[in-house]
Structures are given as C-alpha cells and as structure tokens.
N, C-alpha and C positions, 0 to 999 in steps of 0.2 A: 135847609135853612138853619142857622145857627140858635141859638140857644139864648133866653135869655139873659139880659144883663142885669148884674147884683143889684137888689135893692138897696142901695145909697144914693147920697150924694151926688146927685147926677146932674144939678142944675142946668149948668152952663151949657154940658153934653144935649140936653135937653133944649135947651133952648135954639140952639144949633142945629137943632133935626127940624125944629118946626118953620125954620126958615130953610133948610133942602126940601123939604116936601113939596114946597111951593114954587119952587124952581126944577125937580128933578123926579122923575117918575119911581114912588116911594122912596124918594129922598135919599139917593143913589144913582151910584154909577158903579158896583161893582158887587154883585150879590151875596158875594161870600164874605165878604167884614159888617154884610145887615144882621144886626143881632133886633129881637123883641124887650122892649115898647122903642129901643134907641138903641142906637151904637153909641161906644163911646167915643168921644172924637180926641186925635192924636195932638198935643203941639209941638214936643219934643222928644228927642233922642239922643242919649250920647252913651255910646259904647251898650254894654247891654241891656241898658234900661229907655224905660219910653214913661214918658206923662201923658196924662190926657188936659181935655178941659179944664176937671173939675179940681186939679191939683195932685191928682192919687198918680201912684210910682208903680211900675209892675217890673220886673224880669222879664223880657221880652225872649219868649221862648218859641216864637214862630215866625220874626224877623221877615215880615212881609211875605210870608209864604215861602219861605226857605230862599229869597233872594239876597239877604245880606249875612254872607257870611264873617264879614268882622265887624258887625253890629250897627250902631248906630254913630255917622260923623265920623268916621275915623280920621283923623288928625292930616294922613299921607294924601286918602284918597280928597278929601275937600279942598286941599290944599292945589294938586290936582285941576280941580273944578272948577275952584277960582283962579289959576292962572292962566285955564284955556279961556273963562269966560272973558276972562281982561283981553285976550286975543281975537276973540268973534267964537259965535256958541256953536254956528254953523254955515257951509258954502255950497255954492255950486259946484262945487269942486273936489275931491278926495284929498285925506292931508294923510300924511306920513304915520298919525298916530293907529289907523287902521290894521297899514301894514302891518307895523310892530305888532297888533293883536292876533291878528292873522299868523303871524310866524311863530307867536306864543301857544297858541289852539294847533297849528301844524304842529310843532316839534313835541309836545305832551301828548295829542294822541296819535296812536301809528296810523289807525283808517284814515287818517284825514292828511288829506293832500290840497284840496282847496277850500276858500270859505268865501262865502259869502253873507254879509251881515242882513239884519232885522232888525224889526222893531218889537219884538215880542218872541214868547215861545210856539206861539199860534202861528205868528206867520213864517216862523222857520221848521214846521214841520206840513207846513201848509206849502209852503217850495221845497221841503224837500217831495214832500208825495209827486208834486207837477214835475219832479224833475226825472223821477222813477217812470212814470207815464210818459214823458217826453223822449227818455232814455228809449224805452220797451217796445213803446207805442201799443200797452194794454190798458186798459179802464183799471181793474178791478184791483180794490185793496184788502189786505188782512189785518185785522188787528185783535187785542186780546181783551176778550169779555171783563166790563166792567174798568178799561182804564182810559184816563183823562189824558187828551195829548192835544186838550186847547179847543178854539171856537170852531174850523172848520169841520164845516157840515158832517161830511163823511167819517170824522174822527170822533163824532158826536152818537153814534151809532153804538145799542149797547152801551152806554157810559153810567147808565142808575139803574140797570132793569133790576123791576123787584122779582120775590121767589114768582109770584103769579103770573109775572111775565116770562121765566126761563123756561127755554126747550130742556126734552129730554131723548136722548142725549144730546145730543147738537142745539148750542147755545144758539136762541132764536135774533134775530137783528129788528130791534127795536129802537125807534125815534128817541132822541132826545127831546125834544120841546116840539112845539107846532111848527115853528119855525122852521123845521126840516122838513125840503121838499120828499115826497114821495118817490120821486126817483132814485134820492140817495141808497135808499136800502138795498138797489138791486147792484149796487156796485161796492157794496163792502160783505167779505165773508168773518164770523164773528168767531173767533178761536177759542177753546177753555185752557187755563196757564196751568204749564203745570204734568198734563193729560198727554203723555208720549203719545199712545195710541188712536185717540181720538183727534189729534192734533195731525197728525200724519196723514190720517184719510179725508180729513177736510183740507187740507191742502192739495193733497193729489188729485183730489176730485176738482178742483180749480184752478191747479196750476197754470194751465197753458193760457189762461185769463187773468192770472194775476200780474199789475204790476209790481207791485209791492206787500212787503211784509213791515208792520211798525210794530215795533217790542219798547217796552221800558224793564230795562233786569228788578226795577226797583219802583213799580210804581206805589205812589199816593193816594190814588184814589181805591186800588185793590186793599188797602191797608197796610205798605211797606210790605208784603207777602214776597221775597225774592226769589225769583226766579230760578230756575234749578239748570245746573251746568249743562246738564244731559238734555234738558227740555231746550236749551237755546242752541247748545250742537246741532239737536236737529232739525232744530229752525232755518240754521245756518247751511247745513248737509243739502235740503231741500231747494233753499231758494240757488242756490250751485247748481244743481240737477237740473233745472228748468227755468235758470235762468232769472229768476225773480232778484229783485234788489232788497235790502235786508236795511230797514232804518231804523234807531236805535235814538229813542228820545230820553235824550238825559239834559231835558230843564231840569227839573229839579235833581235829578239822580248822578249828575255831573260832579254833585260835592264830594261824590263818597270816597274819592281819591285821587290821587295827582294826574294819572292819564284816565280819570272818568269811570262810569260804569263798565264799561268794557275794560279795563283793567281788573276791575274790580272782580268781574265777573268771570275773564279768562275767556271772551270773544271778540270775533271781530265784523263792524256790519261794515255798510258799502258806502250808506250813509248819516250821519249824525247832527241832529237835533239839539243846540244847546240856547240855553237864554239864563235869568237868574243874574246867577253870581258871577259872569260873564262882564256883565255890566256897571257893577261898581256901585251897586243903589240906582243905576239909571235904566230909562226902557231900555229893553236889548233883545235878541235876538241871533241865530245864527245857523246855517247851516252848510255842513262841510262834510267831505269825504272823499271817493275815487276820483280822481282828475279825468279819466272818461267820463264819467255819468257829471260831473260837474261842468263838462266843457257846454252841457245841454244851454248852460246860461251866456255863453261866449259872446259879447255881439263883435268882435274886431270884423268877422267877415258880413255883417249885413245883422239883419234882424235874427236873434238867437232863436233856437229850438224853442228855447222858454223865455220870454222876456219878464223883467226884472227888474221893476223903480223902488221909487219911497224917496219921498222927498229928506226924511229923517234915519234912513239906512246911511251906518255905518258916522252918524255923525260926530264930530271930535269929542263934544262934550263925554258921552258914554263912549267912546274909544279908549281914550286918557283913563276914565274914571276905571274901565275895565281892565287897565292893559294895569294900572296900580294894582287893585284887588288882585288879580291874578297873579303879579307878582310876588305879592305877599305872602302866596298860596304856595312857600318854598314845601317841600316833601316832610319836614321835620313839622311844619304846620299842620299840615292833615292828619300822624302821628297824632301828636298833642290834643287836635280837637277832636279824631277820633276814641282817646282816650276819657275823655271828660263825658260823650257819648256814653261808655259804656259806664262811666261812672253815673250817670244819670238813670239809665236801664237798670242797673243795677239796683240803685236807692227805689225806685218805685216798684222792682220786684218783690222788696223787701215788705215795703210799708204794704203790699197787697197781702201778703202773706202774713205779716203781723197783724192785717186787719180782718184776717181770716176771709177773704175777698176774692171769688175767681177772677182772674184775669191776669194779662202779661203784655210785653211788650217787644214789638216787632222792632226790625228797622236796622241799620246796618251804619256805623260809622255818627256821621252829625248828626242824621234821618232817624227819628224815631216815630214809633205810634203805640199809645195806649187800648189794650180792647178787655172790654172785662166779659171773661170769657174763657174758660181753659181746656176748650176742643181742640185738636189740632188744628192747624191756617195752613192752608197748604194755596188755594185761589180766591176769588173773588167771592164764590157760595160760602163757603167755608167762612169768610170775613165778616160777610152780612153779618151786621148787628141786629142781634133781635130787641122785641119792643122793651123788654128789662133794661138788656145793655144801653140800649138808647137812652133811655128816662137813668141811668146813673153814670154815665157820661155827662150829662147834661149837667148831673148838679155837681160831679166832678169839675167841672168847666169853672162851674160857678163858683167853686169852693176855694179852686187856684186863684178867680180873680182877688175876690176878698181876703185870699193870702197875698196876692202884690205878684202872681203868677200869671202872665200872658200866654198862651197855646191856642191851636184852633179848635173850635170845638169838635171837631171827630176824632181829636186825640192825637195829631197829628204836631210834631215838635222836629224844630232844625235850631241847634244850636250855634253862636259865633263865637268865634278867636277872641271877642273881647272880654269874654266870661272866664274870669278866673274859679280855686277849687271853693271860695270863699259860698263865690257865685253859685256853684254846684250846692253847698251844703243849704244855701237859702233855698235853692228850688226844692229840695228833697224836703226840709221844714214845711214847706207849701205844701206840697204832696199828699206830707202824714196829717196834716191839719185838714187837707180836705180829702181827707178818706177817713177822719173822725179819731184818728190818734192823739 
C-alpha cells in the first residue's frame, strides 16, 4: 500500500475520492496509485510534467508505471490518435497498422518471429504461459521468487512473501491474495535469482514437468536487482536440455534498450512478453517469439491449439499510437535517455552520501529504484526493505511530492525522452531537499 499523501492543499483531490468511494470499492480501480487519506487525482500532462486537481505541478518520474516513455502528449503520437480516431477507433477487422507493429517488434528483437497482440502485460504473459503449455503439453511453471509478471493466478505465486513466510533453502510457494485457488501452488515451482546452484537442482528435480520457465533480467518488483549473465545462461542451458520453453517478460524491462532486455542482457528466450511502452500511452499488450511455439495460436486449419480473442487486441487506436512511440525509439534515443538515467543515479547517490545516508540505487538505463540501505542486492531477500527502510522511503516519497517530484513509492522511477538536463537538475533539487539538504 502506498504511503501517504503530503499534507496540503488537497481539496478538490479530496473531494473527488468521496465521490469514488461511493461508486467504487475504496474508491478505486487500481491499488497501486491508492495512496492514504486520498490520492491525488491527475487532470493534466504534457511532456514531463503532470497536475493534479488541486493545481500543484510535479516532474513526473514514474510515468504511469514506466509506460510512457516520451512523457506526457507527445505532440507526434496524439497526433496519431486523432487521426485514426477521425477514421473509427476500432473493427471487426485487422487493419494495416498492426502489421507495421508487428514487423517493428519482429525486426528489433531476434527471438521474435511472431506476435501476437493484447490488451495488457497480464495478458500477454498469460498467452504466452498457455502457449508453452499448449506447445509441451506440461502443467507446471517456473518462476523467480518475489517477481511481478501481472494478475494471472499462477504468476501470482510467491510475489510478496515476507521473511516468515521464506523456505529454507528452497523458496516456499505462497498465495498471493485469497483469490488464489489452492490448486495454483501445486503447478508453479518457486526459483531464488541469482543462486547458480540452487536454481539448477530445483529445476532438474522438475524438469520433465516443466512447461515453462518465466524470467524478467530486470525485474521491479525484486527492486531492479539484474539478473546475472551466468544465472540466465543457465536458465537458458537447462530449458534446452529438457525441453522447457524460456519466457522473458519485458513489460516493463523492454525500455532498457533498442532490442529489449535480451539485448541488454546478452540472451535469448523462446518467448517474449511486452506491453508498456509498446503502446504509445494506450492499453497494450504483446506476445511474441519462435514461430513453432507461436503457430500454437494458428487457427487457418480449424480451431488452434490455443485459441485466442479480445474484442480490443490489437486495435488501431494503440497500434498507431504504438507503432509512433516506437518509432521514435531510434537507438540514438535510448543512448540519450539512458544517459540522463545515469545522470539521475548519480545525483541521488550523491545527495545520499552528502546526507550521510545508507542507501543506493539500483536499475539499469531509464529503470531506476532507490533503497536505503547499503548491503549488497544481489535477489529478492536481500531487497527486502526492512521496517527502518520502509518508514524513510515513505517520507522520502513524501518529501519529493512537496518538492514537485512524482515516483512510486517503493522507490521505483522510469524516466521519458521529454525530460531535458534542465529537468534532471530539478529532480536532483527535489532529492536533496527531501533527504533534508
């Protein structure tokens, strides 16, 4: 649950919750922008800043959970928007602008030979899981202790265990909410990232059960902690040996370079998971990869291996919007914003250090995360915030807002192309001002 919001001026904000509560269960639809007594609410955007209700300006430095990568409105892609909308938003029909995305996402990454769109990053790694199963014809999945790869059940598994809930050695597979049937846990085995040796024997001991294997090199929910070359080799070495399919979810971890985390990372999986910035500010979704393992969705001969609707996959409005963003997304672009990246890393390792303050900052390219805290991060354990860290994160949170600084509160920041160094040096002022410099 998110952290209080700054005592000011919150009217409007305010007034605006007490009319969601009465219409929406705690006055919401989406549990990670509820902050305590109120969130504040958004009306504008352009380029990297955002207003709320109540008039106040922030630096938006989490851009919808790392989904807009060139900020707010960009000029190209609204442009875009309004001239598919002038044409119809959406058909029964596939239009041309898919393709082009499609052939954009094929030719940047190598694993990927086919795609198929979504509406979200939950349900593109939600087909691709059915399609690894579909492929293999086994149940069971892997995934790695403590990371977020969206709403379905199975990937829900392990996603917040606290220290009282971790096995030892072997990370134990724990519910996410009640909402998770009981059956899920006996079809997902729970990895620790990171753990050559331990990682090896929990998969061997499972393999000829496993359909799949799902990796993020860069997950968010571990705290940006990247995944180590050697550790994903062997991930990769494995699911070879015995057949396993290897998915590779870069919603969010997609930005970190022109051909994606796998690039980044120096791997290749079978199949991949994107959404985000994909989309242009619009819902999206995607998933692509081996043209075997993709043909599972084929229906030309009759009903597919795995069938596959959505009334709003792949529709023109976020096609367009997507296939702009992306294009924008030349190689000299991710340079540049990976630069400003480490120019931001950098300013807040400073003001930590000026404020005689443990803690540092993870994250690789656009993707960063603050943790205060100066142990080595190597997984998920390691990441845990403890009850300290937590209570001065919170009021870190707090201190950026009242500086005009937006982030998530777990410290969690993706920067956009609309942010010039002007921009960089405001955020760094926010920083030192809410770390009491």
């Amino acid at each position: 649950m998110a952290t209080d919001t700054p005592r000011r001026n919150t009217t409007r904000s305010s007034d605006l919750y007490d009319r969601a509560v009465s219409v929406m269960p705690g006055g919401n639809t989406r549990t990670t922008v509820f902050t305590h007594p109120h969130p504040l609410y958004a009306v504008r955007g352009a380029g990297p800043r955002i207003w709320d209700a109540d008039g106040q300006t922030y630096i938006d430095l989490i851009n919808n959970y790392t989904s807009l990568i060139h900020g707010h409105a960009h000029p190209e892609i609204v442009a875009a928007i309004c001239q598919q909308a002038a044409l119809g938003s959406c058909f029964s029909m596939p239009t041309e602008s898919e393709i082009a995305l499609a052939e954009l996402l094929c030719a940047r990454v190598a694993s990927i030979e086919r795609v198929r769109f979504t509406n979200s990053g939950s349900e593109a790694v939600m087909m691709a899981v059915k399609a690894a199963r579909g492929f293999t014809g086994r149940a069971k999945i892997a995934k790695v202790e403590g990371s977020y790869h969206g709403s379905y059940d199975y990937m829900e598994v392990s996603e917040d265990s606290t220290p009282a809930e971790w096995g030892e050695p072997e990370p134990k597979n724990i519910p996410y909410s009640q909402g998770n049937a009981p059956g899920v846990l006996d079809e997902v085995v729970v990895l620790p990232l990171n753990d050559l040796e331990l990682t090896e024997r929990i998969i061997r001991r499972h393999a000829n059960q496993l359909a799949t294997i799902i990796v993020d090199p860069l997950a968010a929910r571990i705290g940006l902690i990247p995944a180590e070359r050697e550790w994903l080799s062997l991930v990769r070495r494995l699911c070879d040996a015995f057949g396993i399919v290897l998915i590779s979810d870069e919603v969010i971890s997609f930005r970190v370079a022109w051909g994606g985390a796998q690039e980044a990372f120096g791997f290749r999986a079978d199949l991949t998971a994107l959404g985000k910035i994909i989309g242009g500010g619009l819902p999206v979704g995607a998933v692509g990869g081996r043209a075997d393992i993709m043909r599972v969705f084929d229906p030309t001969s009759g009903k597919p291996v795995v069938p596959h609707g959505g009334t709003f996959n792949a529709n023109p409005m976020t096609m367009i919007a997507g296939l702009v963003a992306m294009e924008l997304m030349t190689k000299d672009a991710y340079v540049a914003l990976a630069r400003r990246g480490e120019q931001v890393a950098r300013g807040i390792a400073q003001a930590l250090a000026d404020v005689g303050r443990d803690g540092q900052v993870t994250g690789r390219a656009s993707l960063r995360r603050v943790h205060f805290t100066a142990r080595e991060l190597w997984d998920y354990r390691t990441a845990y915030p403890s009850g300290e860290a937590r209570q001065q994160m919170a009021a870190f949170y707090q201190g950026l807002l009242a500086a005009g600084v937006l982030i998530a509160p777990t410290g969690l920041m993706a920067l956009s192309t609309s942010m010039t160094d002007t921009d960089v040096d405001d955020i760094i002022r926010g920083v030192r001002c809410a770390l009491g410099l």
